[in-house]
C-alpha positions as CSV (number, residue, x, y, z in Angstrom):
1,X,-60.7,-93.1,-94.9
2,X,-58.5,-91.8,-92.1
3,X,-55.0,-90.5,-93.3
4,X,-53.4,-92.6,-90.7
5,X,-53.7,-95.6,-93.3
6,X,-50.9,-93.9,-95.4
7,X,-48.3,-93.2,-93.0
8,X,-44.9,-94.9,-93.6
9,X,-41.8,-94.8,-91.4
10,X,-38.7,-93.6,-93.0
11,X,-35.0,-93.0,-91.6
12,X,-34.2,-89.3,-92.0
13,X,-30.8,-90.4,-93.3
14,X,-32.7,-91.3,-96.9
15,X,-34.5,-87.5,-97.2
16,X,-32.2,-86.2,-99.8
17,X,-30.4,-83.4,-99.0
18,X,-28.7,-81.9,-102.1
19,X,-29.6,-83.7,-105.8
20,X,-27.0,-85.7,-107.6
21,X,-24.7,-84.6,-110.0
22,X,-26.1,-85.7,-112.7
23,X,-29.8,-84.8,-112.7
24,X,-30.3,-88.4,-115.2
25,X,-28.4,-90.7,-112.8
26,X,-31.2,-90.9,-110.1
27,X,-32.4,-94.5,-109.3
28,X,-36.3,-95.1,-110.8
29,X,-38.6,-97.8,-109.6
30,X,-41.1,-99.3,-111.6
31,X,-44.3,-100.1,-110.4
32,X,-46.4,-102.2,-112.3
33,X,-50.0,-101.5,-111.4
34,X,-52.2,-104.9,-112.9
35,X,-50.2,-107.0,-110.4
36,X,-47.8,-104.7,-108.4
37,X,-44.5,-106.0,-109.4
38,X,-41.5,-104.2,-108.7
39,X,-38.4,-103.3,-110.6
40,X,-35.3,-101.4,-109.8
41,X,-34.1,-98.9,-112.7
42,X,-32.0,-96.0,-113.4
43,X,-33.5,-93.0,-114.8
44,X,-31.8,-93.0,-117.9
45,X,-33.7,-96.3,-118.8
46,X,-37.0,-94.4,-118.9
47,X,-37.4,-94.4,-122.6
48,X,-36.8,-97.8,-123.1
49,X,-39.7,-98.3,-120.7
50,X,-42.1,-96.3,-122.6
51,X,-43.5,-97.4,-126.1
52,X,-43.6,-95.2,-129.2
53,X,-46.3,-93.4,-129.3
54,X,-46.7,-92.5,-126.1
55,X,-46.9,-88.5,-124.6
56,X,-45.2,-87.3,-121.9
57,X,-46.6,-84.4,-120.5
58,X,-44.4,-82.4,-118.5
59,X,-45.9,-79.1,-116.4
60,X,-43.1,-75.9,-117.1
61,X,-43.6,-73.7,-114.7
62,X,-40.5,-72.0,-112.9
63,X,-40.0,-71.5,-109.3
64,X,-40.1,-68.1,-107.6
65,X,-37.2,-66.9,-105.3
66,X,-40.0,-66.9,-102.8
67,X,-38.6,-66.8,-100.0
68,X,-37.6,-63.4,-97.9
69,X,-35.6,-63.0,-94.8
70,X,-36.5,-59.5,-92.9
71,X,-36.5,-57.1,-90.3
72,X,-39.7,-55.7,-88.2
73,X,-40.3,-52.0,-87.1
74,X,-38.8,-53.5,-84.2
75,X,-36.2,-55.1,-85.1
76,X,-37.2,-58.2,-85.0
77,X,-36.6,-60.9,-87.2
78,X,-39.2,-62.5,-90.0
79,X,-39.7,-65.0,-92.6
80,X,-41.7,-64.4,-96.1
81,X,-42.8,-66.5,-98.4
82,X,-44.7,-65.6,-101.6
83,X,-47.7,-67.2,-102.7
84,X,-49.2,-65.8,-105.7
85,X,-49.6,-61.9,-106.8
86,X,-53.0,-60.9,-105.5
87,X,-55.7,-60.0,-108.1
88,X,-57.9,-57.9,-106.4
89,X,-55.2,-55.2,-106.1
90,X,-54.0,-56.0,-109.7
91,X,-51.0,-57.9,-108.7
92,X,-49.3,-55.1,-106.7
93,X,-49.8,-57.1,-103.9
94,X,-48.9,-60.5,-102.7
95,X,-50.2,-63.0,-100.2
96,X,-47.6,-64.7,-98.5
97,X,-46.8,-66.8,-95.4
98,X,-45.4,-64.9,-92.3
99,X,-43.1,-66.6,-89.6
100,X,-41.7,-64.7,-86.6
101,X,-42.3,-64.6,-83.3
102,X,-45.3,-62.1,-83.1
103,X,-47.0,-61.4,-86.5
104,X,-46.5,-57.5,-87.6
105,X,-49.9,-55.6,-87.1
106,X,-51.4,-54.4,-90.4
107,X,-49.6,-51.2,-91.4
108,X,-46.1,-52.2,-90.2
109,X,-43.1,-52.4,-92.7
110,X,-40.6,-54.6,-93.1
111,X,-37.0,-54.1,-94.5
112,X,-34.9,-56.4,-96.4
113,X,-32.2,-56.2,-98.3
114,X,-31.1,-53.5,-100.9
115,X,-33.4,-51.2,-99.8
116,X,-36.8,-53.1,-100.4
117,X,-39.7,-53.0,-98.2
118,X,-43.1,-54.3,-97.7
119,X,-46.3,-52.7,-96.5
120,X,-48.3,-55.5,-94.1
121,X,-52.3,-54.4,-96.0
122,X,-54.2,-57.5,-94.3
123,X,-54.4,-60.6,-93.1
124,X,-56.7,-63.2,-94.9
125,X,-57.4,-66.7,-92.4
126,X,-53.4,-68.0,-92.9
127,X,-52.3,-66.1,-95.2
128,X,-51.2,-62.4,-95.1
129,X,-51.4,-59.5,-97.9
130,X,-48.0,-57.4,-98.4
131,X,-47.9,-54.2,-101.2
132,X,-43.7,-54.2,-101.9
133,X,-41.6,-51.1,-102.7
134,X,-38.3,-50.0,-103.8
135,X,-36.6,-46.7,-104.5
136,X,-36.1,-47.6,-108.2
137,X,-39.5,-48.5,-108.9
138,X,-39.0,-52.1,-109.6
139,X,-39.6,-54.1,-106.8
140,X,-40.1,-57.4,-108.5
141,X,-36.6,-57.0,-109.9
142,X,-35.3,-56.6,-106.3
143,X,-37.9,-59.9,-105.0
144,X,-35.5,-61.6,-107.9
145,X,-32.2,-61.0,-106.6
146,X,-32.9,-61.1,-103.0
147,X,-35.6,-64.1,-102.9
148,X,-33.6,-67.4,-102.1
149,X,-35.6,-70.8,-103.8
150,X,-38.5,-72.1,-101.6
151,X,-36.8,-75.3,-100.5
152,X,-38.9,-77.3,-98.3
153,X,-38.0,-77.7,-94.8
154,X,-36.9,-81.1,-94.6
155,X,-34.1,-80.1,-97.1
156,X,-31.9,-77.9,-94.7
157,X,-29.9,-75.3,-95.3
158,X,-28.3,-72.1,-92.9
159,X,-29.0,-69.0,-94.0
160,X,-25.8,-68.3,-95.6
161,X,-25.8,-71.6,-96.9
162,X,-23.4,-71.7,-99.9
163,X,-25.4,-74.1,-101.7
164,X,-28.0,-71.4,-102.7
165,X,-26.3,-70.8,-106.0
166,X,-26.6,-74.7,-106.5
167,X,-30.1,-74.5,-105.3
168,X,-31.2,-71.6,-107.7
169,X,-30.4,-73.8,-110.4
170,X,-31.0,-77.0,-109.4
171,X,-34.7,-76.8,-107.5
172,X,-36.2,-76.1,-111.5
173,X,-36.2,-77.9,-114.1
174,X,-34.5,-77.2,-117.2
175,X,-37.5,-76.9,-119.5
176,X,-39.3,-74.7,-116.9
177,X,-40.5,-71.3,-118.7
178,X,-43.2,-69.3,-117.0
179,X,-42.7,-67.9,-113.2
180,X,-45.4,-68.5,-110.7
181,X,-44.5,-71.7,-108.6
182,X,-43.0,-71.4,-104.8
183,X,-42.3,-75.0,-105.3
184,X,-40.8,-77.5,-107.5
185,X,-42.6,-79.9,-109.9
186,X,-40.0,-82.2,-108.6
187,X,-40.8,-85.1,-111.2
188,X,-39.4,-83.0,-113.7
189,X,-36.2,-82.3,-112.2
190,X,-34.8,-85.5,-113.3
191,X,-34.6,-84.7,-117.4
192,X,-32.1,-83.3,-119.2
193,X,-31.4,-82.3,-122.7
194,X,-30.1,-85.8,-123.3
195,X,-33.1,-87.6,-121.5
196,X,-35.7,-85.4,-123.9
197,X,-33.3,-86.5,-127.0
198,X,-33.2,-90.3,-126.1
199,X,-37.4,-90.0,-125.6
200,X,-37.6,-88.9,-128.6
201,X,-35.5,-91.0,-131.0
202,X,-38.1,-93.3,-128.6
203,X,-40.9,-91.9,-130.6
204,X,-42.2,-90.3,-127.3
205,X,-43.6,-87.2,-128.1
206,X,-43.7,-84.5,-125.4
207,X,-46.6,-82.1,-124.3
208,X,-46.7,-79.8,-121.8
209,X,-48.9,-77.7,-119.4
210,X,-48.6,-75.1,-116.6
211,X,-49.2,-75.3,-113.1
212,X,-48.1,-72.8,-110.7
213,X,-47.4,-75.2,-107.4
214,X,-48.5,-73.9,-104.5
215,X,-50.7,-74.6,-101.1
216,X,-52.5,-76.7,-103.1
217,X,-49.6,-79.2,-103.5
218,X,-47.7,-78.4,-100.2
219,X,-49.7,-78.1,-97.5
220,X,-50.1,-80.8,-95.2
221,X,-53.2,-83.0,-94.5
222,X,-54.2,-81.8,-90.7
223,X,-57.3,-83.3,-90.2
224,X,-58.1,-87.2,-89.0
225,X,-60.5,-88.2,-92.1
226,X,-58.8,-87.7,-95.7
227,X,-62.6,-87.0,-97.0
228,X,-62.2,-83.6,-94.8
229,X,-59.4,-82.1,-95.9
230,X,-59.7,-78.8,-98.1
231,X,-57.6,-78.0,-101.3
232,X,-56.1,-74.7,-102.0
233,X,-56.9,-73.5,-105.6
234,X,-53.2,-73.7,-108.0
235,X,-53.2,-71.5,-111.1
236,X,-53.2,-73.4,-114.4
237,X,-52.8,-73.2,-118.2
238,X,-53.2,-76.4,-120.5
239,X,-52.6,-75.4,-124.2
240,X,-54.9,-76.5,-127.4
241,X,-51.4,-77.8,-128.4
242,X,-51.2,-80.1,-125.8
243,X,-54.8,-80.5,-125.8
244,X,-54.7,-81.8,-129.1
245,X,-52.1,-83.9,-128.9
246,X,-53.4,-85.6,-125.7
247,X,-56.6,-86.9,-128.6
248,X,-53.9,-87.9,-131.0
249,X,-52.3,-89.9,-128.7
250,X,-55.6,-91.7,-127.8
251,X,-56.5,-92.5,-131.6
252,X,-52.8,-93.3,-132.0
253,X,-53.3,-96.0,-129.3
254,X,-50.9,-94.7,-127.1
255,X,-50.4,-93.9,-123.4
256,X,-50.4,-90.3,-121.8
257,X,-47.5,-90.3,-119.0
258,X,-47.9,-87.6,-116.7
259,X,-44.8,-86.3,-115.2
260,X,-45.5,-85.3,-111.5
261,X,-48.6,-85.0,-109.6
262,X,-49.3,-81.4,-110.8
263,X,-49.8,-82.9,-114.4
264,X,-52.5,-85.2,-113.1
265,X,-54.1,-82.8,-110.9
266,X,-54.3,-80.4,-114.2
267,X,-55.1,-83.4,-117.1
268,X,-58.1,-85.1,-114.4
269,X,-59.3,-81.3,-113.8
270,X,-59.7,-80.6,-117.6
271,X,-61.5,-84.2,-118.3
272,X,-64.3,-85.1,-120.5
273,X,-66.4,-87.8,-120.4
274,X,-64.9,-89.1,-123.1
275,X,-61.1,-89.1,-122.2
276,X,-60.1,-85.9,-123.7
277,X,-59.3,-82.7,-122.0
278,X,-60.2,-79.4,-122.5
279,X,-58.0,-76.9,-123.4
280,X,-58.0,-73.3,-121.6
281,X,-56.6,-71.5,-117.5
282,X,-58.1,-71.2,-114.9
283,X,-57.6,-72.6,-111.4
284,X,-58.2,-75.9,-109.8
285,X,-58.7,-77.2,-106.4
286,X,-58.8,-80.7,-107.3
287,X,-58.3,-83.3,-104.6
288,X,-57.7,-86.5,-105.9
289,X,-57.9,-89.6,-103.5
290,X,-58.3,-93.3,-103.3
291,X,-61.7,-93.6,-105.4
292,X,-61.0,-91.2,-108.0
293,X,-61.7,-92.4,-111.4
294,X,-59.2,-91.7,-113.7
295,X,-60.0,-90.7,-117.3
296,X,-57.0,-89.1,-118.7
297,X,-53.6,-90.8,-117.1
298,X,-52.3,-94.4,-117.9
299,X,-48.9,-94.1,-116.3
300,X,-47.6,-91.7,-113.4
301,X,-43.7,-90.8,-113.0
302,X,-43.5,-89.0,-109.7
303,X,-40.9,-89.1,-106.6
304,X,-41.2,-90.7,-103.5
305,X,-43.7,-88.3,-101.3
306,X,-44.0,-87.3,-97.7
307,X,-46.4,-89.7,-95.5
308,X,-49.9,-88.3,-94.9
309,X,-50.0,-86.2,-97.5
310,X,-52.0,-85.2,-100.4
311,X,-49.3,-86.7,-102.7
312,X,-49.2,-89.7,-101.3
313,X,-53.0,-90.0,-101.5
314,X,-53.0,-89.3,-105.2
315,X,-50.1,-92.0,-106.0
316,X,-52.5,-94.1,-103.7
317,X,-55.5,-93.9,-105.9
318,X,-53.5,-94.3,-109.2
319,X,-51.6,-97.5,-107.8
320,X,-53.8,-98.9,-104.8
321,X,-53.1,-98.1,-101.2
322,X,-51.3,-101.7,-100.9
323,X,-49.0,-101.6,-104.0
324,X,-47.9,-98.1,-102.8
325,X,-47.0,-98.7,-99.5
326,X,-45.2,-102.2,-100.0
327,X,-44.0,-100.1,-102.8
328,X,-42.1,-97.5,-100.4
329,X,-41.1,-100.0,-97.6
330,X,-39.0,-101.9,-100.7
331,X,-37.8,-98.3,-101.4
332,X,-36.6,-98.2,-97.9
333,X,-34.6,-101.5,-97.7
334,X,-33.2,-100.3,-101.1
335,X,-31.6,-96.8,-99.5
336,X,-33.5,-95.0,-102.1
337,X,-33.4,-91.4,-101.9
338,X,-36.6,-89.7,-100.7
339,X,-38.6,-86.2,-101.7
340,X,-37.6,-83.2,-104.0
341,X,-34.0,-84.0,-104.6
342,X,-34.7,-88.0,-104.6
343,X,-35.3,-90.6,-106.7
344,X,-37.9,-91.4,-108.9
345,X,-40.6,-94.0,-109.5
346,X,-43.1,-95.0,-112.7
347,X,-46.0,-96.2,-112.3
348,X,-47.6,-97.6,-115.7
C-alpha cells in the first residue's frame, strides 16, 4: 500500500483553530459501515444513536504542559517538548524533542523560567535525554506551572498567546485523571457531564482505559509504503474493571464503542482469540492498517484526522479506504471542522 492512497485535500480555513463553546455542540457524522451511508448529526444526538447495552470506552489520560520555551548557554533560543520520564534513570530524566537552530552538545544547560534548568545527558536517534532541576527541589512542580499544553502545530498560537488559559483547559477532557499524555485523546474532548448523564439514562454504560499519547499517535508517516512505517511504543493501562465489563457487554449482546483511536489501538492490543481482552500495562506499538482484523471494536467515534497519517489508516481499516475518503470530501463540502478542536464522526 503506498500512503499516497490516503491523502485528501482540505482548505486550511476548516483546521479548527480554537474549540467551540460548548464542548457538546460540535457537528458529528455518521458513517454507516455495511453500505457507507452518510448522515449529518450533532453531538448531543450521540446517545440516541447508540443502543442500550452498549459500552463506551473512553481512554482518561491527562495532557502534560509539555511544552518548554528556553534559553541556551549561548543565548540562544530553544523549544522542549516532553515525551515520557525516562526509566532507566528512574524517571529523573526525560526524553524530549529539541528544536532550535543548533542542538546543545551534551552537557549544556538550559534556563527557563523561574529559575528551572535542564542538564542535556544524551541524545538517543530523535529524541534527546534532559535531567531537570530547581532550587526548591521540585522540578516537576515548576515543569507544571511553566509547561504550556502541547498543541499541535496546525492549531497556531504566539507565544504569549492569551488563549493558553483556554487551552490548558480545553485541550483535556473532563474525565481525564492520570498525567502522561503530550497530546490529546481528542475524541474525548467532546463529552461533558450532561453528554455522560444523557448516555447513561441511554443505558450506555461507560468503561475506561489509559493511554499515555505520544509518538506513537503523532508522528507522521515518512516513508512511501504504509507496510514500512515504524510505531513508537505508548504507555498503557486497561483495568480488570473494564476488562470485565468489555465480556459482559458481549454476552449482553451489545456493542463496545471505542472513543478515539488510542482506545482501539489499546482494546486490539489486549485481544484474544476469542473477543475479550486482557486486562493488565504495559506498552504497545501497535500499527493498525487496512487488513487488520478486528476482534474487539464494533463502532469507532473519532475526529476527522490529518491526511497520510497513522490515524487516517486506522479509520481506513475500520471503515474501508473508499467509505473514508468519500466520507471526508462530504465533510469538506459540508464546512466541517477539522482535527483536535473539530468535529466529530461515528462510525458503527
Amino acid at each position: 500500500m503506498r500512503i499516497d492512497d490516503y491523502d485528501y485535500e482540505l482548505p486550511g480555513e476548516l483546521i479548527a483553530q480554537a474549540p467551540l463553546p460548548d464542548r457538546d455542540a460540535s457537528r458529528l457524522m455518521l458513517l454507516e459501515r455495511e453500505h457507507g451511508g452518510l448522515e449529518h448529526r450533532r453531538f448531543a444526538e450521540l446517545p440516541r444513536l447508540l443502543d442500550p447495552g452498549d459500552l463506551l470506552v473512553l481512554n482518561d489520560t491527562r495532557v502534560l504542559p509539555a511544552r518548554l520555551l528556553g534559553r541556551k548557554p549561548g543565548g540562544g533560543g530553544i523549544e522542549v517538548f516532553l515525551l515520557e520520564r525516562d526509566a532507566a534513570t528512574a524517571g529523573e530524566a526525560w526524553e524530549c524533542l529539541l528544536r532550535a537552530s543548533r542542538k546543545p552538545p551534551r552537557g549544556s544547560r538550559i534556563r527557563f523560567e523561574e529559575q528551572l534548568t535542564a542538564e542535556v545527558l544524551e541524545r538517543r536517534d530523535d529524541r534527546w535525554l534532559m535531567r531537570f532541576e530547581h532550587p526548591a527541589g521540585d522540578p516537576a512542580a515548576a515543569l507544571r506551572r511553566i509547561g504550556r499544553m502541547p498543541l499541535p502545530p496546525y492549531i497556531r498560537r504566539r507565544p504569549d498567546d492569551a488563549r493558553d488559559a483556554e487551552d490548558r483547559l480545553r485541550y483535556q477532557t473532563v474525565f481525564g485523571r492520570a498525567p502522561g499524555a503530550v497530546a490529546a485523546p481528542t475524541a474525548g474532548l467532546h463529552f461533558t457531564e450532561r453528554s455522560f448523564a444523557a448516555l447513561r439514562e441511554r443505558g450506555v454504560r461507560l468503561g475506561f482505559l489509559t493511554l499515555h499519547v505520544g509518538l506513537g499517535t503523532f508522528l507522521p508517516v515518512r516513508v512511501e509504503r504504509v507496510e514500512d512505517h515504524v510505531m513508537h511504543e505508548e504507555r498503557f493501562v486497561l483495568p480488570a474493571a473494564t476488562a470485565e465489563a468489555l465480556a459482559e457487554t458481549r454476552r449482553g449482546g451489545g456493542r463496545v464503542v471505542a472513543v478515539g483511536t488510542t482506545v482501539v489501538r489499546t482494546l486490539e492490543h489486549q485481544a484474544r482469540p476469542d473477543g475479550t481482552v486482557e486486562p493488565g500495562a504495559g506498552r504497545s506499538g501497535l500499527y493498525i492498517r487496512p487488513g487488520h482484523r478486528f476482534r474487539v471494536v464494533d463502532a469507532l467515534l473519532t475526529n476527522f484526522h490529518l491526511p497520510r497519517s497513522t490515524l487516517l489508516l486506522l479509520v481506513s481499516a475500520f471503515a474501508g479506504r473508499e467509505a473514508v475518503l468519500a466520507a471526508y470530501r462530504e465533510a469538506v463540502r459540508e464546512r466541517y471542522r477539522f482535527y483536535s478542536y473539530g468535529d466529530a464522526m461515528l462510525i458503527r
